[in-house]
TORKOL-4160 file (C-alpha; in steps of 0.2 Angstrom, whole numbers, padded with zeros to 4 digits, m for minus):
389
<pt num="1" X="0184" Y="m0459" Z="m0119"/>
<pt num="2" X="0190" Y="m0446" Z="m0110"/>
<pt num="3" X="0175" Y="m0430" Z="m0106"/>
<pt num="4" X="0173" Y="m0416" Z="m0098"/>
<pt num="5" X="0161" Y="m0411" Z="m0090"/>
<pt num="6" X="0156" Y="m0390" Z="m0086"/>
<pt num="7" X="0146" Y="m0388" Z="m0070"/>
<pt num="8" X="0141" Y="m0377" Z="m0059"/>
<pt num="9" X="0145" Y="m0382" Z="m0038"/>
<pt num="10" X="0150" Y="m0398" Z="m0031"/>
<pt num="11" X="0135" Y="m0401" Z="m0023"/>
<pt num="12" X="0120" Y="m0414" Z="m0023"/>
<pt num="13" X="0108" Y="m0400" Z="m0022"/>
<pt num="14" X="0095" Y="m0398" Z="m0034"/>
<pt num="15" X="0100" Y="m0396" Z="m0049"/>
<pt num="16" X="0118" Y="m0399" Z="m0047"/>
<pt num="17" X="0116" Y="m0417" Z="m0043"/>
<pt num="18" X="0109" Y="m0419" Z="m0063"/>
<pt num="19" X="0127" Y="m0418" Z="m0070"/>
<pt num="20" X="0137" Y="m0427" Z="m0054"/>
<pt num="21" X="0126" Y="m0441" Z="m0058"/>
<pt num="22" X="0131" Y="m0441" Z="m0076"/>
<pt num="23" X="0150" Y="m0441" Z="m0071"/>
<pt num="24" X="0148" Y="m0455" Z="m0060"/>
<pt num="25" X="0140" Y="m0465" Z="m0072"/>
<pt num="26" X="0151" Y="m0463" Z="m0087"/>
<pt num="27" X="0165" Y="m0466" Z="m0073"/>
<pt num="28" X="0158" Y="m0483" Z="m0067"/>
<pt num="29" X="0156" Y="m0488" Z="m0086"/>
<pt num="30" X="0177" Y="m0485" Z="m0089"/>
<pt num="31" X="0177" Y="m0470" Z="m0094"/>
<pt num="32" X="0187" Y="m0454" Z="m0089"/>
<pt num="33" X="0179" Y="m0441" Z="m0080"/>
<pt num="34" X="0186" Y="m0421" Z="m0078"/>
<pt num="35" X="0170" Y="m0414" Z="m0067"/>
<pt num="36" X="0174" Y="m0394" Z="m0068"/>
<pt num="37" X="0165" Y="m0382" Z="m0053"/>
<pt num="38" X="0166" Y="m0366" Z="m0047"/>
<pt num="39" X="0174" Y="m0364" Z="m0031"/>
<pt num="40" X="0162" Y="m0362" Z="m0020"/>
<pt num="41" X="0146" Y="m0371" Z="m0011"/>
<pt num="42" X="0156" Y="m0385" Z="m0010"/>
<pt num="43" X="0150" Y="m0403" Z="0000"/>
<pt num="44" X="0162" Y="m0414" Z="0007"/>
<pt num="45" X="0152" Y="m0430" Z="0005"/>
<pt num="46" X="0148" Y="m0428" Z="m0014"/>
<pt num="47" X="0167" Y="m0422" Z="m0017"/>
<pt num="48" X="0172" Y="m0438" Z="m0006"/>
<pt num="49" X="0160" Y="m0448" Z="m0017"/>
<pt num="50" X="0166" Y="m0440" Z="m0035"/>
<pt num="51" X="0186" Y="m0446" Z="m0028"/>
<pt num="52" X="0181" Y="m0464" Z="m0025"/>
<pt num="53" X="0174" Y="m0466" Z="m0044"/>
<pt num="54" X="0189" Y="m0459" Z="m0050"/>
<pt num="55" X="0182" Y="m0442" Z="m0056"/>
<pt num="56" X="0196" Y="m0429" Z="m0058"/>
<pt num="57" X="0186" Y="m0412" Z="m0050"/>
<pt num="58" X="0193" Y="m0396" Z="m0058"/>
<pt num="59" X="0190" Y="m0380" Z="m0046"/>
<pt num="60" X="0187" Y="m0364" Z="m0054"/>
<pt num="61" X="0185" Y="m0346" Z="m0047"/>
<pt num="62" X="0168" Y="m0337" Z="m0050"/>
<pt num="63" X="0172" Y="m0324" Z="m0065"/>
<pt num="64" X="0168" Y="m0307" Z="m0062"/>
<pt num="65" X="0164" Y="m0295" Z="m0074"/>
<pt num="66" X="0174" Y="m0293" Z="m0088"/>
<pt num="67" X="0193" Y="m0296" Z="m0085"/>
<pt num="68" X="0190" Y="m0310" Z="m0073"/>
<pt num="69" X="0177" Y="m0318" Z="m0086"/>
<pt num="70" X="0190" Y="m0316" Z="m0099"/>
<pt num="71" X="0204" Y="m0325" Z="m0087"/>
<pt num="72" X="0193" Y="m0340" Z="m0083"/>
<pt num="73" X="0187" Y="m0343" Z="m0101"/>
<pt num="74" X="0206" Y="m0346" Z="m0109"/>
<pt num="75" X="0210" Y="m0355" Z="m0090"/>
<pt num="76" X="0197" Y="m0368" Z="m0095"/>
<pt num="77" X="0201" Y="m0369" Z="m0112"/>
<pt num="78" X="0220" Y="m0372" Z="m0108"/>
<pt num="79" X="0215" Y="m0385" Z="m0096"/>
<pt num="80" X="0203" Y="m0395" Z="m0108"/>
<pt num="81" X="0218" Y="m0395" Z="m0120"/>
<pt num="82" X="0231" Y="m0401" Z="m0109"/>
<pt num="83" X="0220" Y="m0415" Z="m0102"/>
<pt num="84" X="0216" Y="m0422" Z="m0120"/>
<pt num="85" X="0199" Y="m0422" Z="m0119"/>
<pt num="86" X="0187" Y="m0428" Z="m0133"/>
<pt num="87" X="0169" Y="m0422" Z="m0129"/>
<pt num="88" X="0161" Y="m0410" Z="m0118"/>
<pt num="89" X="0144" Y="m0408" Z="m0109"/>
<pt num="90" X="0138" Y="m0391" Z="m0105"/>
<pt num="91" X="0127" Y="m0387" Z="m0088"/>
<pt num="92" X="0135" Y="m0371" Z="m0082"/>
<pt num="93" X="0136" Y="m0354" Z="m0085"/>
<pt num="94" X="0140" Y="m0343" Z="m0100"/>
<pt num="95" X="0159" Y="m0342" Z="m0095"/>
<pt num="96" X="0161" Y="m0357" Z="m0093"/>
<pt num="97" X="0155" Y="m0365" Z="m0106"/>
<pt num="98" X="0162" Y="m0352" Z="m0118"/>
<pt num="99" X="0180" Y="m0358" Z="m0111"/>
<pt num="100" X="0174" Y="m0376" Z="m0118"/>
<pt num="101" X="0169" Y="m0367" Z="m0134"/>
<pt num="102" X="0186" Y="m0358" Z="m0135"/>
<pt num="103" X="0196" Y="m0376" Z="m0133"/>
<pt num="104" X="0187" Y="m0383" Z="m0149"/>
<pt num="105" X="0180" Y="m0398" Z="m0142"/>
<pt num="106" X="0163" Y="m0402" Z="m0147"/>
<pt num="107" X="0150" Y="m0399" Z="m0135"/>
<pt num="108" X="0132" Y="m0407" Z="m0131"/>
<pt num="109" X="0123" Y="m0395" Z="m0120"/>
<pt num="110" X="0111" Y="m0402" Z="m0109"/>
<pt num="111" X="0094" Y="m0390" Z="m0109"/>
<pt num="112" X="0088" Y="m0388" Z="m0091"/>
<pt num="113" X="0074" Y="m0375" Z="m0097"/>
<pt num="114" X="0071" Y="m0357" Z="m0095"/>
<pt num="115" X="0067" Y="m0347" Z="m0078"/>
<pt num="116" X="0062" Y="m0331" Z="m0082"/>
<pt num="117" X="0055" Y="m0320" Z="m0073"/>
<pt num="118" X="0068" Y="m0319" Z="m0059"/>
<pt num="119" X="0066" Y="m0303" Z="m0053"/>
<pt num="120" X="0049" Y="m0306" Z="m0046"/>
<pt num="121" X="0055" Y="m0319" Z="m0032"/>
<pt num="122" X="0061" Y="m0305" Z="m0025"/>
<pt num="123" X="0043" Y="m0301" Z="m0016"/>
<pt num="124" X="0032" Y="m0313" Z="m0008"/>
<pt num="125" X="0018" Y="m0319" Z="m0016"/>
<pt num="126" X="0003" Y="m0308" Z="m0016"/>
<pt num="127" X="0011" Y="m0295" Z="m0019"/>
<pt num="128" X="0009" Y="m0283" Z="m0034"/>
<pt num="129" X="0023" Y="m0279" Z="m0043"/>
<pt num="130" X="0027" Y="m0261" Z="m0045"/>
<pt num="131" X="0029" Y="m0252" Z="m0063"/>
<pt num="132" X="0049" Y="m0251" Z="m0060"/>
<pt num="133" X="0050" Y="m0269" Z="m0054"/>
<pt num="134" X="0040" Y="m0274" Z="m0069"/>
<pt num="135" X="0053" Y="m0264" Z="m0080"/>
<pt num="136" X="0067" Y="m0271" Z="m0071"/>
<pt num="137" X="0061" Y="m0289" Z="m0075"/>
<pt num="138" X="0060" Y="m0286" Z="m0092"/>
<pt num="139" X="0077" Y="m0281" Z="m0093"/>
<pt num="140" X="0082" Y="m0297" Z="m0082"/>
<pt num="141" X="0072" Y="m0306" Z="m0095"/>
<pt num="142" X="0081" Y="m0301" Z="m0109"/>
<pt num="143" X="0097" Y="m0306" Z="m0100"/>
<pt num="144" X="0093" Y="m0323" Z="m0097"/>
<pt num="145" X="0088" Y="m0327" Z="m0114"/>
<pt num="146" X="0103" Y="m0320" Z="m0122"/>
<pt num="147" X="0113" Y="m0329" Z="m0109"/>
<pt num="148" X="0107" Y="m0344" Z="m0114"/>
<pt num="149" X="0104" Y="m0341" Z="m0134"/>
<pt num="150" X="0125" Y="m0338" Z="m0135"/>
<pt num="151" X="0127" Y="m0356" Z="m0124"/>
<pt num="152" X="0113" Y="m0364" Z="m0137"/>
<pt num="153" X="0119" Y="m0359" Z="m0152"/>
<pt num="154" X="0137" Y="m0362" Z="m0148"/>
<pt num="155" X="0133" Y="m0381" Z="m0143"/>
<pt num="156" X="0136" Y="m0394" Z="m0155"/>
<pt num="157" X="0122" Y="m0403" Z="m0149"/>
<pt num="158" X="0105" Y="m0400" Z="m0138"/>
<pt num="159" X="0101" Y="m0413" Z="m0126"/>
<pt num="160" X="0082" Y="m0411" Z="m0116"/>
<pt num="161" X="0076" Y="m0418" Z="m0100"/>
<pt num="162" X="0059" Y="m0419" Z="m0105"/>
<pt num="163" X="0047" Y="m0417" Z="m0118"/>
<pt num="164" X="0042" Y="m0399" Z="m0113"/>
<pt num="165" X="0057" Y="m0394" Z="m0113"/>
<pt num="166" X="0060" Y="m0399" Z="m0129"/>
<pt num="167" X="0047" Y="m0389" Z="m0137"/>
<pt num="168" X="0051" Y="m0375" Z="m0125"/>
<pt num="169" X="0069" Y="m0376" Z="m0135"/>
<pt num="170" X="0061" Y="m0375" Z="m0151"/>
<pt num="171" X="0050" Y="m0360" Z="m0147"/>
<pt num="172" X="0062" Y="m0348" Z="m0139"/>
<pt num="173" X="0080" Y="m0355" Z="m0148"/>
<pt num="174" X="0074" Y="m0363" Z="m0164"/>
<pt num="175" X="0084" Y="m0376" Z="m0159"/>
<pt num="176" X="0080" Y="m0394" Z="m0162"/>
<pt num="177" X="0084" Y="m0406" Z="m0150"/>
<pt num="178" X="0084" Y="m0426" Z="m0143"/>
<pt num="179" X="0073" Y="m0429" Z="m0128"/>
<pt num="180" X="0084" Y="m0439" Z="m0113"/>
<pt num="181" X="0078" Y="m0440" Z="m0096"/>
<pt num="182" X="0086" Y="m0439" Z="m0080"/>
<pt num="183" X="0088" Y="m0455" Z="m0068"/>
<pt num="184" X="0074" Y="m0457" Z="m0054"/>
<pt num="185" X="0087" Y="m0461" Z="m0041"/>
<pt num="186" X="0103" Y="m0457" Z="m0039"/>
<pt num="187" X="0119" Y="m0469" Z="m0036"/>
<pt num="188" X="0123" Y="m0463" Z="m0019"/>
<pt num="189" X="0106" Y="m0467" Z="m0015"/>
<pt num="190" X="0107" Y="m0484" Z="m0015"/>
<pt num="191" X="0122" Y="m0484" Z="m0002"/>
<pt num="192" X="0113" Y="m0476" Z="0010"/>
<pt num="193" X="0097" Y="m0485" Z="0009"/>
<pt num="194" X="0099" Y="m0493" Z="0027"/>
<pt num="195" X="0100" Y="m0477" Z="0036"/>
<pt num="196" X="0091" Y="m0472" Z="0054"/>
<pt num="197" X="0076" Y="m0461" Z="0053"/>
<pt num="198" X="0077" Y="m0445" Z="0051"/>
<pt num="199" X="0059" Y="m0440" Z="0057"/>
<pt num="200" X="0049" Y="m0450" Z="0071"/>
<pt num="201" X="0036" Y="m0455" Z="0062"/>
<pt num="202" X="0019" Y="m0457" Z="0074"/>
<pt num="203" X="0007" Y="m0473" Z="0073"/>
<pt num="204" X="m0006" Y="m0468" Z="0060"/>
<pt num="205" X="0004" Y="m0452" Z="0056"/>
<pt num="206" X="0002" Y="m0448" Z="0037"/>
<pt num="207" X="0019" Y="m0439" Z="0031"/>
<pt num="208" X="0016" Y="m0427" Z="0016"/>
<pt num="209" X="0033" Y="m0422" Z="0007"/>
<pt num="210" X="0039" Y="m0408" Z="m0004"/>
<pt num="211" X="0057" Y="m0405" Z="m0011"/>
<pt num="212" X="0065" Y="m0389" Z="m0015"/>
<pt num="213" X="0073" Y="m0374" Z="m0014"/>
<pt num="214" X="0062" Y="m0361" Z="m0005"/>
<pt num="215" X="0060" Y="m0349" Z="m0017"/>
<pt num="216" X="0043" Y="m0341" Z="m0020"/>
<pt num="217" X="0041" Y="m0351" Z="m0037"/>
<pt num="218" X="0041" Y="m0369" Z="m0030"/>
<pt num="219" X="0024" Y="m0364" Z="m0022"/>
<pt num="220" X="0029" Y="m0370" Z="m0005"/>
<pt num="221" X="0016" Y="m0355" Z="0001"/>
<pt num="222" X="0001" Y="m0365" Z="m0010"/>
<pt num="223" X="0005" Y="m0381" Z="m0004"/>
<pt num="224" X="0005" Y="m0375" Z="0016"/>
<pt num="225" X="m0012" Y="m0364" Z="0013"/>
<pt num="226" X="m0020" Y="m0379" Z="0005"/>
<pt num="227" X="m0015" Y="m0391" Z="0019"/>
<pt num="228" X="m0020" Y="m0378" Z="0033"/>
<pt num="229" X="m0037" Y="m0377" Z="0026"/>
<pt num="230" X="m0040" Y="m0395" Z="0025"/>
<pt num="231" X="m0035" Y="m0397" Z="0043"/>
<pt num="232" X="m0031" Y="m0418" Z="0042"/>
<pt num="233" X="m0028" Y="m0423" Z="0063"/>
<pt num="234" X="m0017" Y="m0437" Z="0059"/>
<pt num="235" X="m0005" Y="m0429" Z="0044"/>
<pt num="236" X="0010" Y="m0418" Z="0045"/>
<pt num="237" X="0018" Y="m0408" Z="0031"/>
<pt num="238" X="0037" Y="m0409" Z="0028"/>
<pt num="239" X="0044" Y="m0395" Z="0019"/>
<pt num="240" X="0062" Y="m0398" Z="0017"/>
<pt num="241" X="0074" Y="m0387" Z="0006"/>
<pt num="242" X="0090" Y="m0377" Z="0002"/>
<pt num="243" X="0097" Y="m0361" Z="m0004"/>
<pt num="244" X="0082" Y="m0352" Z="0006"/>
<pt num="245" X="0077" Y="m0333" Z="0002"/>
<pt num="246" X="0074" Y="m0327" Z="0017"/>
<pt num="247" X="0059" Y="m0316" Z="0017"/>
<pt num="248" X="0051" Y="m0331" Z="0009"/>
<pt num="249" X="0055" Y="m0342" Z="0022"/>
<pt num="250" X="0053" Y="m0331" Z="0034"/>
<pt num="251" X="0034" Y="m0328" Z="0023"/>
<pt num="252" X="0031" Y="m0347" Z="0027"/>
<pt num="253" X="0036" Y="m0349" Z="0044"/>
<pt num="254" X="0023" Y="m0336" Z="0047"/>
<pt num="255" X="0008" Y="m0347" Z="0040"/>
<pt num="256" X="0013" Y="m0364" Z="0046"/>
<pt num="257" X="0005" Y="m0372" Z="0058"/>
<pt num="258" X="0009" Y="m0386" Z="0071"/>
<pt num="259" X="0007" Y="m0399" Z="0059"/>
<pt num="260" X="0019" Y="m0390" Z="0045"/>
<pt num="261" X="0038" Y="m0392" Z="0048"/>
<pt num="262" X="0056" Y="m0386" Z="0038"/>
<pt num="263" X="0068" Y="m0394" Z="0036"/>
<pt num="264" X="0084" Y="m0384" Z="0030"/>
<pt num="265" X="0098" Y="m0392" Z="0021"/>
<pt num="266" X="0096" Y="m0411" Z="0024"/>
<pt num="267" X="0109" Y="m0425" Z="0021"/>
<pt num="268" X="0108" Y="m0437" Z="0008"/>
<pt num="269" X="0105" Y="m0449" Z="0023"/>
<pt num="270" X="0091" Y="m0437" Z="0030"/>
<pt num="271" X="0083" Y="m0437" Z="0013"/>
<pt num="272" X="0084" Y="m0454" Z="0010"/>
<pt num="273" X="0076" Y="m0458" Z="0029"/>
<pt num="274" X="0063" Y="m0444" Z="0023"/>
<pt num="275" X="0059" Y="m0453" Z="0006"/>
<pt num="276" X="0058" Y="m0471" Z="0017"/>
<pt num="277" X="0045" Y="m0462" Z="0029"/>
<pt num="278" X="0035" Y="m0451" Z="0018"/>
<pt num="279" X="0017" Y="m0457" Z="0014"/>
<pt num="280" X="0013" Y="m0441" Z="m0001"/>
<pt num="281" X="0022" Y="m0431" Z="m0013"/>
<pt num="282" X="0015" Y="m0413" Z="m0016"/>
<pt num="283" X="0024" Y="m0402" Z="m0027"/>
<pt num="284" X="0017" Y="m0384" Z="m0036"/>
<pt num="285" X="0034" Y="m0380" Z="m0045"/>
<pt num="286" X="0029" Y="m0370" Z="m0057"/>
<pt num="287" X="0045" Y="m0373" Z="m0067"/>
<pt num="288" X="0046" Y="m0392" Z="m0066"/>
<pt num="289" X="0056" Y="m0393" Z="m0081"/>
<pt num="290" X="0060" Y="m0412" Z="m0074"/>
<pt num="291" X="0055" Y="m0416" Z="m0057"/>
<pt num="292" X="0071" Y="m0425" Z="m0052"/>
<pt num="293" X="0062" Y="m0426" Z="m0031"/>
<pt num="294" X="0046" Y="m0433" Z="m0039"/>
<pt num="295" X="0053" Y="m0446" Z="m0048"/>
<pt num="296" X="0066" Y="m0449" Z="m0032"/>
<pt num="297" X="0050" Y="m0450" Z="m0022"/>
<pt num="298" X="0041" Y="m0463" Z="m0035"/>
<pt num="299" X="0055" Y="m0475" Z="m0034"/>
<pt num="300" X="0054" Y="m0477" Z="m0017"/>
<pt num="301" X="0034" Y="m0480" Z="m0020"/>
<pt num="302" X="0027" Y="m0463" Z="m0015"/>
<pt num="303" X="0013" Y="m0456" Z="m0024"/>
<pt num="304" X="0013" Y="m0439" Z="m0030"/>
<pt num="305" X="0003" Y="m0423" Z="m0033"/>
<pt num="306" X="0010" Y="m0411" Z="m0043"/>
<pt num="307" X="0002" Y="m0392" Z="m0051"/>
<pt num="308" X="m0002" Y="m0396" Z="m0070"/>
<pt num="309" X="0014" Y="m0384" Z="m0071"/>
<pt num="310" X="0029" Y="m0389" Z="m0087"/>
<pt num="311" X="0032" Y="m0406" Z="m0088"/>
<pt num="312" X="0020" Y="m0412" Z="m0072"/>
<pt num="313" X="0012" Y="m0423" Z="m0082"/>
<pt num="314" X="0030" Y="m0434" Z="m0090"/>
<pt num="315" X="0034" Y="m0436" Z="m0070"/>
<pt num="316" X="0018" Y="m0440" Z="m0064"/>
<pt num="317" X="0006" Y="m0452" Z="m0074"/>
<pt num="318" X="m0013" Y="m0444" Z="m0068"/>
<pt num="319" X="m0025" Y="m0458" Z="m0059"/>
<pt num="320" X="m0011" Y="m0471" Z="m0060"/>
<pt num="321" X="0005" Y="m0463" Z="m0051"/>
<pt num="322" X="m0003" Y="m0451" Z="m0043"/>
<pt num="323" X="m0014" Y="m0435" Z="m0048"/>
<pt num="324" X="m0012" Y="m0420" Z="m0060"/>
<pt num="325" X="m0022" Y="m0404" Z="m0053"/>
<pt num="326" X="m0026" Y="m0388" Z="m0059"/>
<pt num="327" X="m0030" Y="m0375" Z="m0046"/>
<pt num="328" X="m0029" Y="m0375" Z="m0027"/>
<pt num="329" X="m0048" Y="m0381" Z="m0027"/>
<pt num="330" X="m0042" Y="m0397" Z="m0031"/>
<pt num="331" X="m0026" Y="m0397" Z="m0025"/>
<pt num="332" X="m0038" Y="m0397" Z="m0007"/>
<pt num="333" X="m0049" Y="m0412" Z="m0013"/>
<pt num="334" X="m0034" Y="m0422" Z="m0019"/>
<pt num="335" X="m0024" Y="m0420" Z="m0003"/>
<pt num="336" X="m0038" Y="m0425" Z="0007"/>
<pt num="337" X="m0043" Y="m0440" Z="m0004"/>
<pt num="338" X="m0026" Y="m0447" Z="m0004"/>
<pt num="339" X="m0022" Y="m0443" Z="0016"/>
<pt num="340" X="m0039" Y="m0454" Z="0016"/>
<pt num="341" X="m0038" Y="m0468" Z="0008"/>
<pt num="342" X="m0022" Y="m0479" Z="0013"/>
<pt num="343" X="m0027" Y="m0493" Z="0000"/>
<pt num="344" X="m0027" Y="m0479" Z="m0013"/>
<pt num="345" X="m0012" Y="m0472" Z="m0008"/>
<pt num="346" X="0000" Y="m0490" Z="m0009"/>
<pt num="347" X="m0009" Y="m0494" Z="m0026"/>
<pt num="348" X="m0004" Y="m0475" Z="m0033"/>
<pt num="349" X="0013" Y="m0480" Z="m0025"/>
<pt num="350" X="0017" Y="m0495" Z="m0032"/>
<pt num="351" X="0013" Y="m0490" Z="m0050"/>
<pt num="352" X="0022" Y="m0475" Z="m0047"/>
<pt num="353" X="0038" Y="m0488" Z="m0042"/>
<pt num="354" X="0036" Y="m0496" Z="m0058"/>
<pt num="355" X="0035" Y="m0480" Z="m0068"/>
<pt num="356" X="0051" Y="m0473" Z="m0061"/>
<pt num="357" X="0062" Y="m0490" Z="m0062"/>
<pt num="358" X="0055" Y="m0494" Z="m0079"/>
<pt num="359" X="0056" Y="m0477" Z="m0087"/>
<pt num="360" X="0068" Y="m0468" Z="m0078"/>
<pt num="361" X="0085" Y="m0479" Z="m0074"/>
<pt num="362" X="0103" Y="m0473" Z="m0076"/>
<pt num="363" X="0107" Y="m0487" Z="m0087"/>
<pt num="364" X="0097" Y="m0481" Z="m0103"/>
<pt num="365" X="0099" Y="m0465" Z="m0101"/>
<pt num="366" X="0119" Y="m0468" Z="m0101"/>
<pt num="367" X="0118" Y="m0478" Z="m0115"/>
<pt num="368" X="0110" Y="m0465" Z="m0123"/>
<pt num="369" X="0122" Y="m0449" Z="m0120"/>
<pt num="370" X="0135" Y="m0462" Z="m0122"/>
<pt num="371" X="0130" Y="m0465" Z="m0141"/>
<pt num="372" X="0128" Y="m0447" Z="m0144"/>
<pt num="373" X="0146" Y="m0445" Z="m0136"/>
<pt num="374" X="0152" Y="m0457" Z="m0149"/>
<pt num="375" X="0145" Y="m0448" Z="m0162"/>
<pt num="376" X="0152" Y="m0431" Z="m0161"/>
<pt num="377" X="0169" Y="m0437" Z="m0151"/>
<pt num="378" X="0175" Y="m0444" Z="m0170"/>
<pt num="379" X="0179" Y="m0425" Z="m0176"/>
<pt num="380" X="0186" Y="m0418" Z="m0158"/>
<pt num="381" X="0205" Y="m0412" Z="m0161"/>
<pt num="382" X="0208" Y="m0423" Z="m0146"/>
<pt num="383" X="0204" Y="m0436" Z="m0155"/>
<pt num="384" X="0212" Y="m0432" Z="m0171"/>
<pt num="385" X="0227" Y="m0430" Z="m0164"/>
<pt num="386" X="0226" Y="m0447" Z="m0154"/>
<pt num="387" X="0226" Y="m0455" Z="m0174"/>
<pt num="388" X="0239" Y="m0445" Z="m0181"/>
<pt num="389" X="0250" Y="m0450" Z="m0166"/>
């Protein structure tokens, strides 16, 4: 089959690497793949990666409002034409997604979740909002949710990456949808599982992890506070991320100690090392909507602690893979019990490795998206045409 699929940046980054993953997996099962990105943010190592599985990559300008908008959208929708493709899967923006509406082909948009609520990561946390800021917010609000009710409603089909969002689907869209999750470890993972340490890791040293982009909302401020006060001698906080807002990581570097450290922009090599070297993951995302880090961390037999934030409790299994808190009281109590107990910590980790592999591999999650593919490829003109001919 031939697909394509609508993206956002060439990057491995958070949630970009969802879709790249996708590409090279329907690629390495035969398939043709046409990935289409903005033109910008670009890394040279997933775009080196993407060629060497055959993945076509389709560069786009970023629209600006309205003429530029309107340019992109019957770019894209000549482009899909003239490369005869069947089926495509959304994970992009409203323009370009409506240039895959425009070309006909059916599309199966993949629901990531909602993140409201944007204008307030625009002050560090606690901060009150003023009245115009709350005002403004609203407005943002509004946007956001009619950005994504016009990419909804014009899918063909509604894929979630987790339970929550499923329901969250329903109660904002009144959209129905199936449930697939994502893959615990991605593909380019497994090549670079022999790499040299990225952080010198001390004799008895107990490394805690979190993953993310530094933005007010993944709670990075919670997790530091509540590892300062429990003051362990022999851990050491890893706070690695991209895409940083400054005043918030300017916010951080304020309250860490010498036993916190940022990472900014790690390879996948660096990461991988990190995830080999870690003992802890600690996450208070309040919009886990997946958890891809958590699930990375698991495979590699790191247990977790995650905020009872979304969908915490599909990526982590409470008592078992880890532990599922509810305020910063207990976030405390389980850090300390888990930097405590290394016997506690191995038998969380290998259960959590289990988890991962068992429930979260590429293999039936392709199967699945491939059978949905199947399904609603037998109508798309591409395909049509290919019979008539």
């Amino acid at each position: 089959m031939r697909f394509g699929i609508l993206s956002s940046v060439c990057n491995s980054h958070s949630g970009a690497r969802a879709p790249i993953e996708l590409g090279i997996s329907l690629a390495k099962r035969g398939h043709s793949v046409a990935l289409f990105v903005i033109d910008k943010d670009k890394d040279d190592t997933t775009f080196q990666y993407l060629i060497q599985h055959g993945i076509e990559i389709i560069f786009l300008p970023y629209p600006t409002f309205p003429f530029g908008n309107i340019r992109v959208i019957f770019r894209i929708a000549r482009l899909i034409k003239e490369k005869r493709l069947e089926i495509l899967t959304s994970h992009t923006i409203p323009t370009y997604h409506l240039g895959g509406v425009l070309s006909g082909r059916p599309i199966i948009m993949t629901y990531h979740g909602s993140q409201f609520d944007a204008i307030y990561e625009r002050i560090l946390p606690y901060e009150t909002p003023s009245l115009k800021l709350h005002f403004f917010n609203f407005l943002a609000n509004v946007y956001i949710y009619v950005r994504m009710a016009l990419m909804i409603w014009t899918s063909k089909k509604i894929v979630s990456i987790s339970t929550y969002t499923q329901k969250e689907l329903l109660r904002l869209y009144f959209r129905m949808s199936s449930i697939i999750h994502w893959s615990a470890t991605p593909h380019y993972f497994q090549d670079l599982l022999p790499s040299s340490t990225f952080y010198k890791k001390q004799k008895g040293e107990v490394l805690l992890l979190s993953i993310s982009r530094i933005t007010p909302y993944k709670g990075f401020h919670t997790i530091i506070d509540t590892f300062q006060r429990i003051a362990p001698k022999n851990a050491t906080l890893l706070i690695v991320g991209s895409l940083p807002v400054q005043p918030y990581l300017a916010f951080l570097r304020k309250r860490m100690g010498k036993k916190v450290k940022i990472f900014l922009d790690p390879s996948d090599t660096e990461l991988v090392s990190l995830y080999q070297t870690c003992d802890l993951y600690v996450t208070c995302d309040r919009y886990l909507f997946f958890g891809m880090p958590v699930l990375e961390a698991a495979a590699f037999g790191i247990p977790a602690i995650a905020m009872d934030y979304a969908a915490a409790r599909e990526m982590v299994r409470d008592k078992k893979t880890g532990y599922i808190v509810r305020s910063e009281k207990e976030l405390a109590e389980k850090m300390f019990e888990l930097i405590k107990h290394a016997k506690k910590r191995k038998a969380f980790g290998e259960h959590a490795k289990v988890f991962a592999q068992t429930r979260f591999g590429w293999f039936p999650m392709i199967q699945k998206y491939e059978r949905l593919f199947r399904k609603y490829a037998k109508n798309s003109p591409a395909t049509t045409k290919e019979r008539q001919e």
